[in-house]
Phi, psi and omega in degrees: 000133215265172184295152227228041189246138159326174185229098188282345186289309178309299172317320164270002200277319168289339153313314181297351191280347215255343195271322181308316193285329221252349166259327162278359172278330194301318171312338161271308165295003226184013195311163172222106185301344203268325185269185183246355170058214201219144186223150186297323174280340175279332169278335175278321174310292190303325189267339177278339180261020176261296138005289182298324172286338169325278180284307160348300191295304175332303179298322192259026162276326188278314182286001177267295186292330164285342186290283193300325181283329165294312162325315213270303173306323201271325181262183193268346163310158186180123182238149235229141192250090187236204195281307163271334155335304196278346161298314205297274212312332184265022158272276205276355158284336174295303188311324169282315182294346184307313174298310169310285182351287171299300194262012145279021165252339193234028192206092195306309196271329159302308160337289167338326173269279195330288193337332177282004166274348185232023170303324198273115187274034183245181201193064176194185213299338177285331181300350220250348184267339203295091159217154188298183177215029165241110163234012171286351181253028154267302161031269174315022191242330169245049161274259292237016132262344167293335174288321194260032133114062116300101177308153150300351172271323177311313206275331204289275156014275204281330163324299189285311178318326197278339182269334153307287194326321176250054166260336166314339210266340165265103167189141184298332204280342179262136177247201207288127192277194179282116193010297175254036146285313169305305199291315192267314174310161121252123213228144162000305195289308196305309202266012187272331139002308182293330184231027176280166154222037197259115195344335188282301205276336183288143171057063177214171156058051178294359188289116142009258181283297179240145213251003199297323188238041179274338217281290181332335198218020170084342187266014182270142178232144160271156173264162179215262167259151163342107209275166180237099202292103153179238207222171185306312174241104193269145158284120176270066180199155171248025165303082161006280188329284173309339187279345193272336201213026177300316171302323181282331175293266218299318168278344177279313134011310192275307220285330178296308184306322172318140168271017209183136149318315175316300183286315145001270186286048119286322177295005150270299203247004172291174161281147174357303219245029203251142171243166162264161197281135172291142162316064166353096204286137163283167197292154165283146174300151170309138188272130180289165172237136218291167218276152169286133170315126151316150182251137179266115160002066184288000000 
C-alpha cells in the first residue's frame, strides 16, 4: 500500500504567488539598481515554462512510475514511511539530486534539459518556475533509492520538498544569512553563484537542500562579486518553445555538421563547451633540390 503523503508541490503554489507579488511590490517601493529585477516578458516566459512542466511531467510519470514500481517489486528491501525514516530519506535524496544536478551540467545532452533554468538574465523568484519540460533524463539517478527499499511516492514526497525548498533561494532581495546557515544551507547568495556565468562561478554550488556536499566534493564557490545571471551564449527570445528545446537544435546542428563518429558522440555525451582536438596541420614537405646547372661552354 503505497504512504499516505501530501502533494507538496500543489500545497504550495499559493505561497509561491504570494512571495512573487511581495518581491515585486518590494522592487517597486524598494528599487535596487545593481539587482535585475523583473521585466513582464521574462517573468511570463518563466511562468509559461513552469505551467508547461506541470504537464510534461504527467506524461513523462507514466514509463517512470513504471520503471520505478518494478525495481522497487523486485527488490526485498522495504524502508518504512515513519517519522523518522523521512529526515533519513529527504537526506539521501538530496544527495543524489546533487549528482543529477552536477551531471546535468557536465553531460551535454543532459544540459539540453537543464539549460532552460539558467536561460533567463534575470535572477528573481519566477526564474525558480523556468523549469524544463524533457525532465526524463533525471529519473536513473534516484534508482538506487528505489533498490534500497524506497517507495516511489516516498521519493516522489522528497523530489517535490526539495524543489519547494529551493524557490526561496532565487532571489536579489536576501544577502548573505548567518554563518552557519551559509555554511550548511543552500541559500540565496549560494544559488545566485549557481546560476552566474561568469568563468569563476560556473558549474559550482549543486546543492538542493544543502550546501554540505558542493564543500565535500569540491564544487562549492562563495559569492564575492556581483554574478551576471544567464548563460555564456545567452538566447535572444521568449519563445516558450524555443527556450524548451534551443540546445537539442544546437546539438543536432553539431552532430550534422560532425566529421566522425568520434566527434558526433562528443557533441552529445562531452560537456556544454567541448570541442574536438584541432587536426594537426602537416608538416611541409621538403622542397627537391635543385638540379645543377650544366657549366656553360666559352
Amino acid at each position: 500500500m503505497p504512504p499516505n503523503l501530501p502533494d507538496v508541490v500543489l500545497w504550495s503554489i499559493p505561497a509561491f504567488v504570494l512571495l512573487t507579488v511581495l518581491e515585486m511590490v518590494s522592487y517597486r517601493l524598494h528599487p535596487d539598481e545593481d539587482a535585475t529585477g523583473y521585466t513582464a516578458k521574462d517573468a511570463a516566459t518563466s511562468v509559461t515554462m513552469g505551467l508547461g512542466s506541470l504537464a510534461f511531467d504527467l506524461l513523462w510519470k507514466i514509463p517512470i512510475v513504471a520503471i520505478y514500481t518494478a525495481v522497487y517489486e523486485l527488490t526485498p528491501a522495504r524502508i518504512p514511511v515513519l517519522w523518522w525514516t523521512i529526515p533519513l530519506m529527504l537526506l539521501a535524496q538530496d544527495f543524489f539530486y546533487y549528482w543529477s544536478h552536477r551531471g546535468h551540467h557536465v553531460i551535454r545532452i543532459l544540459w539540453a534539459c537543464h539549460v532552460v533554468h539558467h536561460s533567463s538574465r534575470k535572477f528573481n523568484l519566477t526564474t525558480a518556475l523556468r523549469q524544463p519540460w524533457t525532465s526524463l533524463t533525471v529519473w536513473p539517478f534516484y534508482l538506487p533509492l528505489i533498490a534500497c527499499g524506497v517507495h516511489p511516492a516516498a521519493l516522489a514526497f522528497c523530489s517535490s520538498a526539495n524543489l519547494v525548498y529551493q524557490f526561496w533561494v532565487h532571489t536579489e532581495r536576501i544577502d548573505k544569512l548567518p554563518r552557519p546557515f551559509e555554511y550548511v544551507l543552500n541559500t540565496p547568495s549560494h544559488h545566485r553563484v549557481h546560476h552566474a556565468s561568469q568563468g569563476g562561478y560556473l558549474d559550482r554550488n549543486f546543492g538542493g537542500i544543502l550546501i554540505i556536499w558542493d564543500r565535500l566534493f569540491r564544487s562549492f564557490v562563495a559569492e564575492t562579486e556581483r554574478p551576471v545571471f544567464g548563460l555564456t551564449k545567452n538566447i535572444e527570445t521568449y519563445n516558450p518553445l524555443r527556450v524548451a528545446t534551443h540546445e537539442y537544435a544546437a546539438i543536432a546542428r553539431d552532430v550534422r555538421a560532425a566529421s566522425s563518429w568520434r566527434e558526433r558522440a562528443g557533441r552529445v555525451f562531452r560537456g556544454p563547451g567541448w570541442q574536438p582536438a584541432a587536426e594537426p596541420s602537416p608538416s611541409p614537405s621538403p622542397s627537391p633540390s635543385p638540379e645543377p646547372r650544366p657549366e656553360r661552354v666559352a
